[in-house]
C-alpha positions as CSV (number, residue, x, y, z in Angstrom):
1,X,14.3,-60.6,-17.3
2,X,13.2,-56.9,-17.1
3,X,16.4,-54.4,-16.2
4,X,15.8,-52.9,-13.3
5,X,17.2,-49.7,-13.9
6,X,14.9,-49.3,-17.0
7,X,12.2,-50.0,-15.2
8,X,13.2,-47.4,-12.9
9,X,13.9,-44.8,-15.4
10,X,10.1,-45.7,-16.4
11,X,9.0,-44.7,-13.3
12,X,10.9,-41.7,-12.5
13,X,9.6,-40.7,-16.5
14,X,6.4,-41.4,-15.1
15,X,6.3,-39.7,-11.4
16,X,7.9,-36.4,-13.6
17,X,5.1,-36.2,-16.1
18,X,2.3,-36.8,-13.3
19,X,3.7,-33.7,-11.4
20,X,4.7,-32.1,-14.3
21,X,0.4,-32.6,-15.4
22,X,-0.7,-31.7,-11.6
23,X,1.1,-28.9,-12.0
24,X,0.0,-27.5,-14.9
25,X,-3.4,-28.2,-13.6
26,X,-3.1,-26.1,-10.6
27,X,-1.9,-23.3,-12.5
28,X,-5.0,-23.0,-15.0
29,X,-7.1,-23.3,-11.8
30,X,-5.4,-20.8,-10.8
31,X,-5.5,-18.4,-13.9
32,X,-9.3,-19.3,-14.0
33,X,-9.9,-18.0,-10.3
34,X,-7.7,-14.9,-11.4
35,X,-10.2,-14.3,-14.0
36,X,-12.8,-14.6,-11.8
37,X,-12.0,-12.3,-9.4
38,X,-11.0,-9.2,-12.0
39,X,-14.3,-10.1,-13.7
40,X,-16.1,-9.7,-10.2
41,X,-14.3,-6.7,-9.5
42,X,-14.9,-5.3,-13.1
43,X,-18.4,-6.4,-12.7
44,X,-19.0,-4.4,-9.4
45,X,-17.3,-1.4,-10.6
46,X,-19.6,-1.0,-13.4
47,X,-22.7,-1.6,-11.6
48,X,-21.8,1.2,-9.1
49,X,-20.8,3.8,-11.9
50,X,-23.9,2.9,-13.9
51,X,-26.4,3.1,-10.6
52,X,-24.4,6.4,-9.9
53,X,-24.9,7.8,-13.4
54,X,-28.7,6.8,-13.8
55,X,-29.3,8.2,-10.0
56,X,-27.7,11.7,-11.5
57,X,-29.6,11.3,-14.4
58,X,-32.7,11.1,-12.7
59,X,-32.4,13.0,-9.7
60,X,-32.7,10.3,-6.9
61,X,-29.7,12.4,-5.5
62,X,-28.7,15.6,-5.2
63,X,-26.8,16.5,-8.4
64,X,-25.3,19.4,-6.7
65,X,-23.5,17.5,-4.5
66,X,-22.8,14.0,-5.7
67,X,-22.5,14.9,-9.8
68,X,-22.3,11.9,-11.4
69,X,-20.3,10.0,-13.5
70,X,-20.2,11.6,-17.3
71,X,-20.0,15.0,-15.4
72,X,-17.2,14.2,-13.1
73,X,-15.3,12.7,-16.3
74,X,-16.0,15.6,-18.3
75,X,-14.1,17.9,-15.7
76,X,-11.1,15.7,-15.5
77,X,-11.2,15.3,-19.2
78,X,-11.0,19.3,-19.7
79,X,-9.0,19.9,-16.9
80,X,-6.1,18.0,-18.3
81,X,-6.7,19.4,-22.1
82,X,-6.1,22.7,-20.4
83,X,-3.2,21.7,-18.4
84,X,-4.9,22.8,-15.1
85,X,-5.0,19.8,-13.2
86,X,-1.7,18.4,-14.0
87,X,0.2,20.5,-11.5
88,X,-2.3,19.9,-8.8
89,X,-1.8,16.2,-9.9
90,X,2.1,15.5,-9.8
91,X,2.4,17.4,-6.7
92,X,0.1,15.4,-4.5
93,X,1.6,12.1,-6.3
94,X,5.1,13.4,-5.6
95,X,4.4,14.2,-1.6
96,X,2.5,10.8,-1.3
97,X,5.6,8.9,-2.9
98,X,7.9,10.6,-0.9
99,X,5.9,10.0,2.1
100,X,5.5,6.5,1.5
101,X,8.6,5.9,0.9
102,X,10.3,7.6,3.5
103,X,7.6,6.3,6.3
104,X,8.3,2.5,5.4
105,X,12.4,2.9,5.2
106,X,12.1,4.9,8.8
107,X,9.1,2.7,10.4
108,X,11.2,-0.8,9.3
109,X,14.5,0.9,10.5
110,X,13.0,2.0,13.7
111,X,11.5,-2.0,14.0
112,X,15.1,-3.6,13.4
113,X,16.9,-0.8,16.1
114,X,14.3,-2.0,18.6
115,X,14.4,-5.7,18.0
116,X,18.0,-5.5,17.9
117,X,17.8,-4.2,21.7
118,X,15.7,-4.8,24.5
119,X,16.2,-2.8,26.1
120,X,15.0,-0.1,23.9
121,X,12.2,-1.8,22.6
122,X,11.0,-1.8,26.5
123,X,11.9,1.7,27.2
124,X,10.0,2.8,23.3
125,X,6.6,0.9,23.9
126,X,4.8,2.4,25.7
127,X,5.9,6.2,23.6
128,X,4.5,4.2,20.8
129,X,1.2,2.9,21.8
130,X,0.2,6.9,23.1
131,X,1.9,8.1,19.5
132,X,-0.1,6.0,17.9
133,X,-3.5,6.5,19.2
134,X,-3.3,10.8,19.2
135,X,-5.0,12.3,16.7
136,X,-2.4,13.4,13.6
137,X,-4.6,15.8,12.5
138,X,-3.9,17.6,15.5
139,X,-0.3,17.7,15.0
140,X,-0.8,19.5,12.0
141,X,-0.4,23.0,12.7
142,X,3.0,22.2,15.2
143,X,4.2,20.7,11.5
144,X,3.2,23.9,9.5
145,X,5.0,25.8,12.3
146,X,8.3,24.1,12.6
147,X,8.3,22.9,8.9
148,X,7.2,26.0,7.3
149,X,3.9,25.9,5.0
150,X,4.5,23.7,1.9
151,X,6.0,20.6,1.1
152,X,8.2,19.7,4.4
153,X,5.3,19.9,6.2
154,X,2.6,17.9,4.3
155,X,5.3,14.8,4.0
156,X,5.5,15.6,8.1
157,X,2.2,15.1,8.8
158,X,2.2,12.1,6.2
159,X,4.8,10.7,8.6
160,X,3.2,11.0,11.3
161,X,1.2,8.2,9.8
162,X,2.8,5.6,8.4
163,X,6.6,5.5,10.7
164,X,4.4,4.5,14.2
165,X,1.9,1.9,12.1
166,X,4.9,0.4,10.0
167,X,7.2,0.3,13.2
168,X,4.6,-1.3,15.2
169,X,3.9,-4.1,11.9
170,X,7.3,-5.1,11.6
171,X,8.5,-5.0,15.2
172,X,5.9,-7.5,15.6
173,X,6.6,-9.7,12.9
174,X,10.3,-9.6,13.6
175,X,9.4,-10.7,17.2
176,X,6.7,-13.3,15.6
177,X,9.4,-15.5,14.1
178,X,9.8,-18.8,14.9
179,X,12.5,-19.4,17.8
180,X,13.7,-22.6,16.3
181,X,15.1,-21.1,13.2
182,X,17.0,-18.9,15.3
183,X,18.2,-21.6,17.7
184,X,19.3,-23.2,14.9
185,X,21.6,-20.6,13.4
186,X,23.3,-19.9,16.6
187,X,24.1,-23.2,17.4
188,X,26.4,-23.4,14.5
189,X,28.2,-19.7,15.8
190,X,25.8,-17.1,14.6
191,X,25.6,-13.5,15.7
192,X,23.0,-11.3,16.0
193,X,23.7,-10.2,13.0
194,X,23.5,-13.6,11.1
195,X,20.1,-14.3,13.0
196,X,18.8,-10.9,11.4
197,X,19.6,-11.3,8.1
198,X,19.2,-15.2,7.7
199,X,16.2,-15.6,9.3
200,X,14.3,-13.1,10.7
201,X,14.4,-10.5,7.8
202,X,13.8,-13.5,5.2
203,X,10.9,-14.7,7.2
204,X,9.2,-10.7,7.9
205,X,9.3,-10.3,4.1
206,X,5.3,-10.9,3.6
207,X,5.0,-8.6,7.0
208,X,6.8,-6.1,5.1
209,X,4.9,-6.3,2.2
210,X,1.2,-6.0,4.1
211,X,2.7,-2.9,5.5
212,X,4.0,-1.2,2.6
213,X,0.2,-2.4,0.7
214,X,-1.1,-0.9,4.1
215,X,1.2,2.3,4.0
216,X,-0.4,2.8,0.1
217,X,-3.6,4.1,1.8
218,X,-2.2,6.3,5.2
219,X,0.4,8.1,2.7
220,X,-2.7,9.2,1.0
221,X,-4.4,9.9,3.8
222,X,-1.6,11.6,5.3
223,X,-1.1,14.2,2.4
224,X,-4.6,15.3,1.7
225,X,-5.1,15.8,5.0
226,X,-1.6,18.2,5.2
227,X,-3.1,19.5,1.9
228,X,-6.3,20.4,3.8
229,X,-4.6,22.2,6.7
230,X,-1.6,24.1,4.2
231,X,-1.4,23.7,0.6
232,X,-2.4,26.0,-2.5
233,X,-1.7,23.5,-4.8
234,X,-2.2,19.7,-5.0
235,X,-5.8,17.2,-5.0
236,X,-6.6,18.4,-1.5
237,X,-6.2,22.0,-2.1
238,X,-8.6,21.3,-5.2
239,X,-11.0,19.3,-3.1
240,X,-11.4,22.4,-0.3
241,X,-11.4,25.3,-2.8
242,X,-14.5,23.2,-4.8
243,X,-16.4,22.8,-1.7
244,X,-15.5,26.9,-1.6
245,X,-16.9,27.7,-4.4
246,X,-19.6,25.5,-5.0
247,X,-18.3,23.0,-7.4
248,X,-18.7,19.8,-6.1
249,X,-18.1,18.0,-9.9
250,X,-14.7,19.5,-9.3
251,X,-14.4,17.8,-5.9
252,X,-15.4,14.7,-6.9
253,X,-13.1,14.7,-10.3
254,X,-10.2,15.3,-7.7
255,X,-11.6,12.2,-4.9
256,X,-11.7,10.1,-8.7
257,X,-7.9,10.6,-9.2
258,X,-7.1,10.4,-5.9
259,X,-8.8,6.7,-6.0
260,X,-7.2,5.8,-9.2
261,X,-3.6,7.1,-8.3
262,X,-3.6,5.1,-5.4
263,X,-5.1,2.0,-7.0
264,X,-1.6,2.0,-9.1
265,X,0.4,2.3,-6.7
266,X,-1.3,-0.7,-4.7
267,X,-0.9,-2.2,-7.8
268,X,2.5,-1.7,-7.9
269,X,3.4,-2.8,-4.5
270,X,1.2,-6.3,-5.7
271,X,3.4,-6.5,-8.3
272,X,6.7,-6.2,-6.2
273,X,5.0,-8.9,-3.8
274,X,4.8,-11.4,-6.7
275,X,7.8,-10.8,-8.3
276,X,10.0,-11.6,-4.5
277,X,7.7,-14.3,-3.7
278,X,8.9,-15.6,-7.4
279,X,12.2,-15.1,-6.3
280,X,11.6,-17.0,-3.1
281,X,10.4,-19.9,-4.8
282,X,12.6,-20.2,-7.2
């Protein structure tokens, strides 16, 4: 007669290597649509460099204006073996970093102070919605005014931008959270305080994340437009005093490193996704 708890050992042996197999199989699928992508994306990149450079090459565009490729790299190439650009460079990195940064922490602290009152978040909306749809550029020159021409007032206007869209994101999500969970943790005695950070913070974590991906691109936007309105040094300066002068190569080297700074730092907020959505998992 068979034992019965071998024969269940057998099949527990059995279910573990079957997931154990499914699982691995998901996870190549997984690696191969990976693949696929960056190849696409590698794929596309190339074509549209190499259209650009033989356009350039032979003249379907205006050289003057659009460069191309080999020329644009050339001038990034020498301006950083002369040291030139790397000022102009870390500055604009540095105010869009601090920008970010700052907008997030102050848009998702603005969302939690109005979700955490009614009140408020009824007496904020509608200061919100008109806040957000004025024009930012337009608040420039109030910003080089009170905040003095330089730094302080290209992270301002690069505020201007991000607090309202983050708020507004979060606020939302926080308010998108399913009512259950909550009901749940208040039935056994939690505060408002417990229903923040048990439930609704945990669950606005992807929100978060969209935002601050989000944020990546209006922190850019934000600075080079200050840059436009204020600076003598940074990308933006660079971009205006080409168009100045004539050298469009040098405005398209600085629209380049503008595209591949802030392709790193999206990466980099991709990276922080993954590595808390690991953590959630696990």
């Amino acid at each position: 007669m068979a034992d019965p708890l071998s024969t269940e050992s057998r099949v527990r042996t059995s279910s573990t290597r079957l997931v154990q197999a499914s699982f691995q199989q998901y996870k190549k699928k997984e690696r191969t649509f990976r693949f696929s992508v960056v190849l696409t994306q590698l794929i596309i990149l190339v074509a549209f460099v190499s259209l650009w450079e033989i356009a350039g090459r032979l003249k379907w565009i205006d050289v003057l204006l659009f460069s191309y490729p080999s020329k644009v790299g050339y001038q990034i190439w020498k301006d950083m073996m002369d040291g030139s650009i790397w000022p102009h460079l870390l500055m604009t990195v540095g105010e869009t970093i601090v920008g970010f940064l700052l907008g997030t922490i102050l848009g998702t602290a603005i969302a939690v102070l109005i979700w955490w009152s009614k009140f408020l978040a009824k007496v904020l909306d509608p200061y919100m919605v008109v806040f957000n749809s004025m024009p930012k550029v337009a608040l420039g020159p109030l910003f080089i005014v009170g905040f003095g021409p330089g730094f302080s007032a290209i992270v301002a206007t690069t505020l201007s931008i991000t607090v309202i869209i983050t708020t507004l994101v979060v606020y939302q999500a926080f308010r998108e959270v399913d009512s259950n969970y909550i009901k749940v943790v208040q039935v056994f005695g939690g505060n408002r305080r417990t229903v923040f950070r048990k439930v609704v913070l945990p669950a606005s974590i992807p929100a978060i994340i969209s935002t601050l991906k989000v944020n990546v691109g209006l922190a850019w936007v934000g600075v080079i437009v200050g840059e436009f309105l204020v600076a003598k040094i940074g990308l933006g300066y660079l971009i205006i005093y080409g168009f100045q002068v004539f050298n469009f190569t040098l405005v398209m080297a600085s629209i380049v490193l503008i595209a591949i700074m802030a392709t790193l730092m999206y990466q980099g907020v991709s990276y922080l996704e993954r590595f808390l959505t690991r953590r959630r998992i696990g």
